[in-house]
C-alpha beads as a LAMMPS data file, in Angstrom:
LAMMPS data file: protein, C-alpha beads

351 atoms
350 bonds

1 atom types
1 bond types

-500.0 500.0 xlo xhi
-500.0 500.0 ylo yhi
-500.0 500.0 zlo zhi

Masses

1 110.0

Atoms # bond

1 1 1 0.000 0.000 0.000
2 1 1 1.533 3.645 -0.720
3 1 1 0.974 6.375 1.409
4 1 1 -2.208 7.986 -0.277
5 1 1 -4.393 4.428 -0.458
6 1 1 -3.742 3.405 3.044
7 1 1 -4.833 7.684 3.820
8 1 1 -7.794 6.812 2.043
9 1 1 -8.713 3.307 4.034
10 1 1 -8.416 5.213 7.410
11 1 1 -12.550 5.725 8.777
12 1 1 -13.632 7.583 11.793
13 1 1 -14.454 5.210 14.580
14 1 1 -18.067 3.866 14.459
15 1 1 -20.272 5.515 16.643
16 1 1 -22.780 2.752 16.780
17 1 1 -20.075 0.426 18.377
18 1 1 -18.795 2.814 20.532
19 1 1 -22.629 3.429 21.529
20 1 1 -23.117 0.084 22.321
21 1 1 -19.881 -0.721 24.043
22 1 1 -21.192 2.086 26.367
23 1 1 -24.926 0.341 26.822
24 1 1 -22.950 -2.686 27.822
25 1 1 -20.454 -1.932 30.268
26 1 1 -23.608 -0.050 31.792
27 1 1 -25.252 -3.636 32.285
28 1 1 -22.109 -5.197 33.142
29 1 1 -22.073 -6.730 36.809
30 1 1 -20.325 -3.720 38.641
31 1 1 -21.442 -0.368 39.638
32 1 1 -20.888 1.995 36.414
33 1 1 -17.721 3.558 35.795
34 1 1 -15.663 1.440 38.179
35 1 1 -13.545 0.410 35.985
36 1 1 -11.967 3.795 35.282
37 1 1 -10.174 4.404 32.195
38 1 1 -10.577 0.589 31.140
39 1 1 -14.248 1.395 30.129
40 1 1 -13.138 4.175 28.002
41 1 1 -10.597 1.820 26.434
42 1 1 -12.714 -0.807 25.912
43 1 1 -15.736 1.792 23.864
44 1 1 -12.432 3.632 21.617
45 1 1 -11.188 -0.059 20.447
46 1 1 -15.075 -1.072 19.329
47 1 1 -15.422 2.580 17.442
48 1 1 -12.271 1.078 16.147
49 1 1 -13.309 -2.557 15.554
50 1 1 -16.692 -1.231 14.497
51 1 1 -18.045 -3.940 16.405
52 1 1 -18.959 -4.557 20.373
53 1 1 -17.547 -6.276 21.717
54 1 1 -13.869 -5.995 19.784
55 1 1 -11.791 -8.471 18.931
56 1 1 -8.954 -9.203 21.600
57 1 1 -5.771 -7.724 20.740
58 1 1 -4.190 -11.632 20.580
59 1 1 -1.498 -12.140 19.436
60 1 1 0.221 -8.949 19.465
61 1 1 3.575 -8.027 17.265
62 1 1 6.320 -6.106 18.017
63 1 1 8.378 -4.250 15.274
64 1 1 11.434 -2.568 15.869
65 1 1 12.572 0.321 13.738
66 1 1 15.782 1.266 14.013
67 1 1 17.729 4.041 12.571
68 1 1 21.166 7.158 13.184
69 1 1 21.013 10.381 12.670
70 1 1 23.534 12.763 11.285
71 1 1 22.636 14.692 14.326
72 1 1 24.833 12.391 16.416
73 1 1 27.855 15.226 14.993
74 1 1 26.459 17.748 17.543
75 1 1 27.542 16.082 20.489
76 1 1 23.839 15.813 21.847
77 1 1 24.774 12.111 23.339
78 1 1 27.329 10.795 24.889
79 1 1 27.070 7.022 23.207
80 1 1 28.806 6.224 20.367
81 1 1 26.891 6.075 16.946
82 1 1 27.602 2.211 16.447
83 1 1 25.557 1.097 19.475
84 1 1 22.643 1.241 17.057
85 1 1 23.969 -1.489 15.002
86 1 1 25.265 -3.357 18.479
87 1 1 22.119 -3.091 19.923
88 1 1 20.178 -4.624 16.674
89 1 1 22.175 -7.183 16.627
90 1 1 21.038 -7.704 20.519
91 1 1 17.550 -7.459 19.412
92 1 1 17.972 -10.315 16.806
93 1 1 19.637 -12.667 19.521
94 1 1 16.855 -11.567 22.238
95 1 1 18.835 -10.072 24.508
96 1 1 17.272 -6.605 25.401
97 1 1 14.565 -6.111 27.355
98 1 1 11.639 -5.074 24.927
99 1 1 12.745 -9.135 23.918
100 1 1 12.479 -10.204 27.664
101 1 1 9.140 -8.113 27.806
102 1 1 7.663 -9.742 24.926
103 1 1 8.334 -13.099 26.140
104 1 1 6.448 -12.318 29.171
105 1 1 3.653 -10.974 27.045
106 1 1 3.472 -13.191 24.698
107 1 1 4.405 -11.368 21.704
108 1 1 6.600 -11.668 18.509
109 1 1 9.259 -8.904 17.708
110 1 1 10.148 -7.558 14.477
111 1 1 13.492 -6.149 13.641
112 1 1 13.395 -3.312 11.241
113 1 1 16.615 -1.653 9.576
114 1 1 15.259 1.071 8.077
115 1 1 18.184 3.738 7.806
116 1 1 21.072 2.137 10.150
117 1 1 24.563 3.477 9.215
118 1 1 25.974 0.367 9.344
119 1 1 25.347 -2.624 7.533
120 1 1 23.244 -5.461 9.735
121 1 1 25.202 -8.798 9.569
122 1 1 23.550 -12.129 9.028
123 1 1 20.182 -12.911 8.001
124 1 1 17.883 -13.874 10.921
125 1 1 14.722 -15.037 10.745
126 1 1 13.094 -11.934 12.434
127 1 1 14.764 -9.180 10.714
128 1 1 13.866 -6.811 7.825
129 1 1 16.352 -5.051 6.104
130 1 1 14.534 -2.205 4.986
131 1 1 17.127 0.468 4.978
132 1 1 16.347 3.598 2.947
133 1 1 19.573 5.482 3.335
134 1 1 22.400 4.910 5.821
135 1 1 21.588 7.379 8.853
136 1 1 19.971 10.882 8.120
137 1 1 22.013 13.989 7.575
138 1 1 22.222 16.519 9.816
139 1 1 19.229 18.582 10.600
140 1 1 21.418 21.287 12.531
141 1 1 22.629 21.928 9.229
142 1 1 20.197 20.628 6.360
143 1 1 17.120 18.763 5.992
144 1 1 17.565 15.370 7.570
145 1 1 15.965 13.620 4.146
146 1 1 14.592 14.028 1.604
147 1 1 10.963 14.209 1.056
148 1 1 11.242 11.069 -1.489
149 1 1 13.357 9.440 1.604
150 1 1 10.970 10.066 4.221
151 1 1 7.912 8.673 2.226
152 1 1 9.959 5.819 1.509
153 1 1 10.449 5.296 5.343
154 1 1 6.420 6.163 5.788
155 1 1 5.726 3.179 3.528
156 1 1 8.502 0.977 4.862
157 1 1 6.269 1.291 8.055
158 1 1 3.327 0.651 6.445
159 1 1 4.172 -2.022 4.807
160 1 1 5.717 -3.698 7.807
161 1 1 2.290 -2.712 9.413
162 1 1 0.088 -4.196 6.727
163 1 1 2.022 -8.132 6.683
164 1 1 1.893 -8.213 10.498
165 1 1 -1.876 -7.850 10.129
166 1 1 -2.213 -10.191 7.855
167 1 1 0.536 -12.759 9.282
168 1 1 -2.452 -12.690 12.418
169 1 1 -1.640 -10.076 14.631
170 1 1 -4.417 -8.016 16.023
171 1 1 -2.356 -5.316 18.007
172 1 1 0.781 -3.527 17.117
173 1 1 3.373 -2.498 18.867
174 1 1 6.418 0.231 17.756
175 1 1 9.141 0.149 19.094
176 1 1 12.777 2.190 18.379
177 1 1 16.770 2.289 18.756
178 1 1 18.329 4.936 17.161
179 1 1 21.424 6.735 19.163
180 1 1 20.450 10.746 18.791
181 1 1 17.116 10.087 17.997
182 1 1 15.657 12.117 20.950
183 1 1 16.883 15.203 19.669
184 1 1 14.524 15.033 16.196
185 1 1 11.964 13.740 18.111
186 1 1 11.706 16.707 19.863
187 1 1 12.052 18.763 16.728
188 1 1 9.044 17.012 15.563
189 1 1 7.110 17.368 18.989
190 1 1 8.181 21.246 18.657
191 1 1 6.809 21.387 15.525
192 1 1 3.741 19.880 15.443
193 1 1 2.638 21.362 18.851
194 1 1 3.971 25.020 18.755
195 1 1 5.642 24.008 21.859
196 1 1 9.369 25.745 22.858
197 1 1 12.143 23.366 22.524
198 1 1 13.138 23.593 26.145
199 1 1 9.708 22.416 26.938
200 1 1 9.850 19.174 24.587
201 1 1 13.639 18.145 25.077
202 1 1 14.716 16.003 27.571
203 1 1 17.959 14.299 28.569
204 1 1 17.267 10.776 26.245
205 1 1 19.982 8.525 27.888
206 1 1 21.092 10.638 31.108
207 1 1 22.648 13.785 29.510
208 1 1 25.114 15.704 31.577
209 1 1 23.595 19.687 31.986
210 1 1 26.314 20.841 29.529
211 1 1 24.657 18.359 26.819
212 1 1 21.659 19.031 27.152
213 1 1 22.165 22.776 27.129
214 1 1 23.569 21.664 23.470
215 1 1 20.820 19.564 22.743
216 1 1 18.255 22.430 23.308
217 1 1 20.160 24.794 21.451
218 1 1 20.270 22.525 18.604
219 1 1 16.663 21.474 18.608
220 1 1 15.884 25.404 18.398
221 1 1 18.249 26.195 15.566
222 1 1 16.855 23.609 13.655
223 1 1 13.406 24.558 13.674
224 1 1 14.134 28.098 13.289
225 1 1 16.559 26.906 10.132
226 1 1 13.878 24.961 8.587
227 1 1 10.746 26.414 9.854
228 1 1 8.594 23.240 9.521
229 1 1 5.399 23.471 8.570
230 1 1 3.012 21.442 10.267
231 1 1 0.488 20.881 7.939
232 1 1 2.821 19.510 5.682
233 1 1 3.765 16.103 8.159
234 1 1 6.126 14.804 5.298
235 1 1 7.781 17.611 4.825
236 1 1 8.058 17.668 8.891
237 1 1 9.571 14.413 8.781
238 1 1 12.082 14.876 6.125
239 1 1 13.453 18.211 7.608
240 1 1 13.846 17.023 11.053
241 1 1 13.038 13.581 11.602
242 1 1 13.973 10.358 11.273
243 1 1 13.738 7.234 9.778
244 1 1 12.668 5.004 12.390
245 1 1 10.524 8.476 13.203
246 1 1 9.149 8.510 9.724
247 1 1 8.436 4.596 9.757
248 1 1 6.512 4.592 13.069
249 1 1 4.446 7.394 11.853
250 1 1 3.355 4.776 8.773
251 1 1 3.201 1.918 10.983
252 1 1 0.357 3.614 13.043
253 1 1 -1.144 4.819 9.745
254 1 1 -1.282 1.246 8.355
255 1 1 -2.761 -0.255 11.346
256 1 1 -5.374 2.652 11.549
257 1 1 -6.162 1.205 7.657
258 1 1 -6.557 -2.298 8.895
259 1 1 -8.338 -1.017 12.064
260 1 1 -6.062 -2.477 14.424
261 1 1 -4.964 -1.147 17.766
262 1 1 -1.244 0.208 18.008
263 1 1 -0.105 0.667 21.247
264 1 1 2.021 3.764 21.233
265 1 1 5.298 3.571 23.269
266 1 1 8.009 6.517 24.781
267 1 1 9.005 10.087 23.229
268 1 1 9.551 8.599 19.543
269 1 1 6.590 6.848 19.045
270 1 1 4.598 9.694 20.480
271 1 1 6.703 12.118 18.313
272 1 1 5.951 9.817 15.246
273 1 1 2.081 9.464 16.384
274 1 1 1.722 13.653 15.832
275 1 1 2.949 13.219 12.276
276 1 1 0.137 10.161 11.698
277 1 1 -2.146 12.116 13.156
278 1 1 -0.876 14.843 10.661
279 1 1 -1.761 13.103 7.944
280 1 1 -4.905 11.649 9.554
281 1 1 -6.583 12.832 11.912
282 1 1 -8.697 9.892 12.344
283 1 1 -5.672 7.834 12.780
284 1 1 -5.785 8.443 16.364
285 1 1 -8.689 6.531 16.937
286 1 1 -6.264 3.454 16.679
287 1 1 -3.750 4.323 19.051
288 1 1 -3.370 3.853 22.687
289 1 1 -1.272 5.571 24.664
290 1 1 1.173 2.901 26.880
291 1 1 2.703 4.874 29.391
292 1 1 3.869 8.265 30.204
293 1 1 7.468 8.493 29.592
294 1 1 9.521 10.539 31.474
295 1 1 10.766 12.751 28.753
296 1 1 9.093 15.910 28.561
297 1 1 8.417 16.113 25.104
298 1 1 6.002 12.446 25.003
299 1 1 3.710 14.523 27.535
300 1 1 3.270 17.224 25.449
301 1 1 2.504 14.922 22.244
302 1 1 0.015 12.324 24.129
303 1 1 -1.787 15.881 25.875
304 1 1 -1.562 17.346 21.842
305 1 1 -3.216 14.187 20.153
306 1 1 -5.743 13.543 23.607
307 1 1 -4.731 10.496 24.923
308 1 1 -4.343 9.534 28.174
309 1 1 -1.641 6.985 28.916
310 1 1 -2.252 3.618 30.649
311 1 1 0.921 3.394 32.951
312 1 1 3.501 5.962 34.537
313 1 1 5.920 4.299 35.991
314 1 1 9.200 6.839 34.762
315 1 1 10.005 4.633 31.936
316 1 1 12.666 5.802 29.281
317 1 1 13.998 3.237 27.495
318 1 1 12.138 3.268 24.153
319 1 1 12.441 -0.528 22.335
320 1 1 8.609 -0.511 22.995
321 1 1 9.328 -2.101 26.347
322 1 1 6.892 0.379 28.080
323 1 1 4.005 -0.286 25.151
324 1 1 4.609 -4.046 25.691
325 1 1 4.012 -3.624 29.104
326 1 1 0.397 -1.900 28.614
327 1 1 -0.544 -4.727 26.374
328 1 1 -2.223 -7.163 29.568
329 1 1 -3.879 -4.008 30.121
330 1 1 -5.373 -3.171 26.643
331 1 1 -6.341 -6.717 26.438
332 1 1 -8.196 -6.794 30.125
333 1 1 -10.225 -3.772 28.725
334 1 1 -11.344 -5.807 26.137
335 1 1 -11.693 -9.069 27.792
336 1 1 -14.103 -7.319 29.882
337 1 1 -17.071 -6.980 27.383
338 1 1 -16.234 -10.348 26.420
339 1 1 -16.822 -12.395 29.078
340 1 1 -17.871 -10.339 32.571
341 1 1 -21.678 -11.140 32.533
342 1 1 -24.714 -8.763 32.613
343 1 1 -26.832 -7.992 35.723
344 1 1 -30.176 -10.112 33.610
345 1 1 -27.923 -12.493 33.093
346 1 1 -26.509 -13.288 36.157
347 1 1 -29.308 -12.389 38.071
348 1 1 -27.766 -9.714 40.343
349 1 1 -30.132 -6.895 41.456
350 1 1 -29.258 -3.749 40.527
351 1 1 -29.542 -0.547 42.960

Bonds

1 1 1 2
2 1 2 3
3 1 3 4
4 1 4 5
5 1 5 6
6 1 6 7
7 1 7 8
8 1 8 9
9 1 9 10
10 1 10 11
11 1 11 12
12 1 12 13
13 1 13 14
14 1 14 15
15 1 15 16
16 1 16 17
17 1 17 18
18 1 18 19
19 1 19 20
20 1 20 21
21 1 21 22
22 1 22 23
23 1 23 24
24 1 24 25
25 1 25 26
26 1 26 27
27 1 27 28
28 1 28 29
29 1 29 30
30 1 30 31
31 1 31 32
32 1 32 33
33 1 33 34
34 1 34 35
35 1 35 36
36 1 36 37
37 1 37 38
38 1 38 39
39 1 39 40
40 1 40 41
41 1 41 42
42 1 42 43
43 1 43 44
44 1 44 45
45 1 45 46
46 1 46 47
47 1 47 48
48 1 48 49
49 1 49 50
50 1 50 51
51 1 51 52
52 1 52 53
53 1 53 54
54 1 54 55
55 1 55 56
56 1 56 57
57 1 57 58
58 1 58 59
59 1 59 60
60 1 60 61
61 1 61 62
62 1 62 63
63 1 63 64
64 1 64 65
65 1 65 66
66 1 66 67
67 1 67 68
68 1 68 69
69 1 69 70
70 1 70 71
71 1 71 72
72 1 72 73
73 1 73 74
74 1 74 75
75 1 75 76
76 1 76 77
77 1 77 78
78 1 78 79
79 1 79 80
80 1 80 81
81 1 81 82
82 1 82 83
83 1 83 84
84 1 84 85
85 1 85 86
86 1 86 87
87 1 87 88
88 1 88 89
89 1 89 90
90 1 90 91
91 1 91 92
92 1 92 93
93 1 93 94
94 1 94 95
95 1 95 96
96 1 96 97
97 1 97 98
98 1 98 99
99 1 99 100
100 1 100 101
101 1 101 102
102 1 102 103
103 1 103 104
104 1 104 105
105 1 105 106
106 1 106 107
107 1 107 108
108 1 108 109
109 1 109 110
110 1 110 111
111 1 111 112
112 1 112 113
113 1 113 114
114 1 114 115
115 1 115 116
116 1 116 117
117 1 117 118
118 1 118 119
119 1 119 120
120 1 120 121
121 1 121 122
122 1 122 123
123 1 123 124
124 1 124 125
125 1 125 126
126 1 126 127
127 1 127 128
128 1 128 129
129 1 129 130
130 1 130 131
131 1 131 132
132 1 132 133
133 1 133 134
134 1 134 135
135 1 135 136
136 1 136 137
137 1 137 138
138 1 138 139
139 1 139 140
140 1 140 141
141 1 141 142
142 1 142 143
143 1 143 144
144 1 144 145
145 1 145 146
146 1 146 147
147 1 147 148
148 1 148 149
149 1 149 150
150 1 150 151
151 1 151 152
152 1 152 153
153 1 153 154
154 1 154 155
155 1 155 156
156 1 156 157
157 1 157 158
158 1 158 159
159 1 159 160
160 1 160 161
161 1 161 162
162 1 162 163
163 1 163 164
164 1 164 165
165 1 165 166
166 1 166 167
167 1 167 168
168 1 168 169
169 1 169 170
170 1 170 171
171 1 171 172
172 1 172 173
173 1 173 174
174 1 174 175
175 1 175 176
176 1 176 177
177 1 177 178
178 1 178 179
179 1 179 180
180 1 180 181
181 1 181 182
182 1 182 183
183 1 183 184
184 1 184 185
185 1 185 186
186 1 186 187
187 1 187 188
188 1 188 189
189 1 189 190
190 1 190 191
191 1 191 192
192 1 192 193
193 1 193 194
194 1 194 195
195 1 195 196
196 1 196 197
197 1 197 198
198 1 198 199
199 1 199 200
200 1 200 201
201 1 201 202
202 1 202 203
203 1 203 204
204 1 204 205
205 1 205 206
206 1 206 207
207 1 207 208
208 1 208 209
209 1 209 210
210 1 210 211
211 1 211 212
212 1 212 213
213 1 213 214
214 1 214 215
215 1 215 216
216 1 216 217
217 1 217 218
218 1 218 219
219 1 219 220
220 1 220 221
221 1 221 222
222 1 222 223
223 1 223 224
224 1 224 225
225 1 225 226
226 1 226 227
227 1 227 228
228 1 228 229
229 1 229 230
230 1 230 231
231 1 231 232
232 1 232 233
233 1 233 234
234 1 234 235
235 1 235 236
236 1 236 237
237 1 237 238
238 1 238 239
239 1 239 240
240 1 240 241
241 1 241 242
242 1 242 243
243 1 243 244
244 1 244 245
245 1 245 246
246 1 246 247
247 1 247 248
248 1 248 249
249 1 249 250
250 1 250 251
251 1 251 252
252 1 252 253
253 1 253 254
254 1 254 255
255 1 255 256
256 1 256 257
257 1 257 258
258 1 258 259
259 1 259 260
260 1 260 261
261 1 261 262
262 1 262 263
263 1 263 264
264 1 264 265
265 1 265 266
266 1 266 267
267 1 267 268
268 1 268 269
269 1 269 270
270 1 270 271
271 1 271 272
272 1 272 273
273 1 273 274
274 1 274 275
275 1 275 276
276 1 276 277
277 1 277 278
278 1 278 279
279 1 279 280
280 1 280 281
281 1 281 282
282 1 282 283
283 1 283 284
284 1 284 285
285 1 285 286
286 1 286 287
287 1 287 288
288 1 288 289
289 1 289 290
290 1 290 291
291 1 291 292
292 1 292 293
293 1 293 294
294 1 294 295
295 1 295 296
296 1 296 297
297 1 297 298
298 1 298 299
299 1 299 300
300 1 300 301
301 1 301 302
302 1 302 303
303 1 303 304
304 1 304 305
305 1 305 306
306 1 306 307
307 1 307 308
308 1 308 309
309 1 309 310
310 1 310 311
311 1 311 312
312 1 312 313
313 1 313 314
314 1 314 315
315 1 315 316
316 1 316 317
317 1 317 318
318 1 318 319
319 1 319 320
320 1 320 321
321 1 321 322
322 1 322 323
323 1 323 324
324 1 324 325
325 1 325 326
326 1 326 327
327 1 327 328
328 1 328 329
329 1 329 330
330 1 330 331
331 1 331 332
332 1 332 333
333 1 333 334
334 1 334 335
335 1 335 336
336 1 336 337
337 1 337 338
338 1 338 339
339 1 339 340
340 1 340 341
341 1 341 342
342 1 342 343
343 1 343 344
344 1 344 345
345 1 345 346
346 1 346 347
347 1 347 348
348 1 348 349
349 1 349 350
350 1 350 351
C-alpha cells in the first residue's frame, strides 16, 4: 500500500459500536464507571473494531525500527553512533529487554533496519532489512531527508504494518533504537505542537547539563533553520526527523487502515504518532497511549493528540518495552465486554 491508499482506508471510529460498548459496560455486573479508564478503552477499540464487543488484541507483534542520525555530529549524546547497530544485533539474539518483555507478554518482535549506518550482519529469521539510506544527515545543518526518503520510510512502516496484520496479529506495537534520535523527536514534537524546545527536550539517555544545554540549542536552531510546517507532516519528517521516526508514523497509519490497535510507546513513538495524526486525523482513533514516559516532550505529544496513557511508571527506554508492558492491560479492557456477565444475566439486582 503507498501512502495515499492506506490515507484513504483510514474511517472515523463507528459511533454505533462505541454506543453500544457504552450500553454494555452499563449492564455489566459492577457499579458503572468502576472500571476507570478501562471502560473508556474498551468503547475507543469497538469505534475502532466497528463492532462490540472488539476483537482481543491476541497475538500482538512487536516491530522494531531502528535508525542514526547525522545529528549524532552535535555532540547531543554521549554514546557512540555504532551502538545502534550493536544493539540490533542484541535485538535479533533476544537479549534486550523489549525481547524479555515480549516473552512475558506473549508477543513476537520484528526487527526493522530502516536507515542504520551500518550494515546489519547475518540474516535472521526476524529481521527486515529495509534500509532507505544509511543514517539521516544533519538537521542542525540541512534537511535530515529528503521528502522522497521520508515517504519511503512512511511506507517501509506501512508495509511492515500491513504483513503483520495479515501474518495474524491483532495489536501492534512500535518500538525504536536509534542513538540521537531524541533530539529530532523533539524537533518534531516542537513542531507539530507550537511548543518551545526547552519544553519538549529532555535528557534521552542521562545527559550531563552541559549536553543538554547543546541539545536544546540545537533542537531550536533547527526549527528556526527549517521552519517546519506542520500541515505539511512529510515535509516535517524529512526536515527534522527520522527514519525510524518517519516509519513509526506509517506503521500507526497502516494499522489505523486495517483497524487495528497500536499501542504507542516513549518520546519517539509519540513524536511519530503527531505526524500520523498529521496526515490523519482519524488515525488516532487506533492508538493507545502505553505509558507516560519521562521525557518531557512524550507529555506534550500524548496531551496534543488527547490520549491519556495507561501506565507511569518513569520509563525511558524506548524498544517498545513500556508499550509491551500496557498490552495485559489493553487486552483486560477488552476481555471485559467479552466475558464479565450482565446484571439479567446473572441475576444480580441492581440498585
Amino acid at each position: 500500500m503507498t501512502l495515499e491508499t492506506t490515507l484513504a482506508a483510514i474511517a472515523p471510529a463507528d459511533p454505533a459500536a462505541m454506543a453500544a460498548a457504552r450500553d454494555l459496560q452499563a449492564r455489566l455486573t459492577k457499579p458503572a464507571g468502576s472500571l476507570g479508564a478501562l471502560e473508556d478503552l474498551s468503547v475507543r477499540l469497538a469505534g475502532l473494531a466497528a463492532g462490540c464487543p472488539p476483537p482481543l488484541p491476541h497475538p500482538a507483534s512487536v516491530a522494531v525500527f531502528a535508525g542514526d542520525h547525522g545529528v549524532h555530529a552535535q555532540g547531543v549524546t554521549p554514546w557512540p553512533q555504532e551502538v545502534t547497530a550493536q544493539m540490533v544485533a542484541n535485538f535479533l539474539a533476544g537479549g534486550a529487554v523489549v525481547n524479555a518483555f515480549a516473552r512475558q507478554a506473549g508477543a513476537d518482535v520484528l526487527v526493522v533496519d530502516v536507515g542504520v549506518q551500518a550494515p546489519v550482519p547475518g540474516d535472521a529469521p526476524n529481521l527486515l532489512d529495509a534500509n532507505v539510506r544509511r543514517g539521516t544527515r544533519d538537521l542542525a545543518v540541512e534537511p535530515a531527508l529528503t521528502r522522497d526518503e521520508a515517504r519511503a520510510a512512511v511506507e517501509v512502516g506501512i508495509r511492515v504494518a500491513t504483513a503483520l496484520v495479515d501474518g495474524g496479529a491483532a495489536c501492534l506495537i512500535g518500538g525504536d533504537m536509534g542513538i540521537a534520535n531524541t533530539t529530532p523527536a523533539a524537533a518534531l514534537i516542537a513542531a507539530f505542537t507550537g511548543t518551545d524546545a526547552a519544553a519538549v527536550t529532555g535528557r534521552g539517555t542521562g545527559v550531563d547539563d552541559p549536553t543538554y544545554a547543546r541539545k536544546v540549542a540545537v533542537v531550536a536552531a533547527a526549527l528556526a533553520r527549517h521552519d517546519p510546517d506542520p500541515a505539511d507532516p512529510l515535509g516535517v519528517l524529512a526536515a527534522v526527523g527520522g527514519l525510524e521516526h518517519a516509519a513509526l508514523a506509517g506503521f500507526m497509519l497502516g494499522a489505523a487502515a486495517r483497524r487495528v490497535p497500536v499501542i504507542v510507546d516513549g518520546v519517539i513513538a509519540a513524536s511519530a504518532a503527531l505526524a500520523a495524526a498529521a496526515f490523519a486525523p482519524d488515525a488516532v482513533a487506533a492508538m493507545v497511549a502505553g505509558h507516560r514516559s519521562a521525557e518531557p516532550g512524550a507529555t506534550v505529544a500524548l496531551a496534543h493528540l488527547g490520549l491519556s496513557p495507561l501506565l507511569d511508571l518513569g520509563l525511558r527506554l524506548g524498544e517498545g518495552t513500556g508499550a509491551v508492558l500496557a498490552l495485559p492491560v489493553v487486552a483486560a479492557a477488552v476481555r471485559v465486554l467479552h466475558d464479565v456477565a450482565t446484571f439479567d444475566s446473572a441475576g444480580v439486582s441492581e440498585k
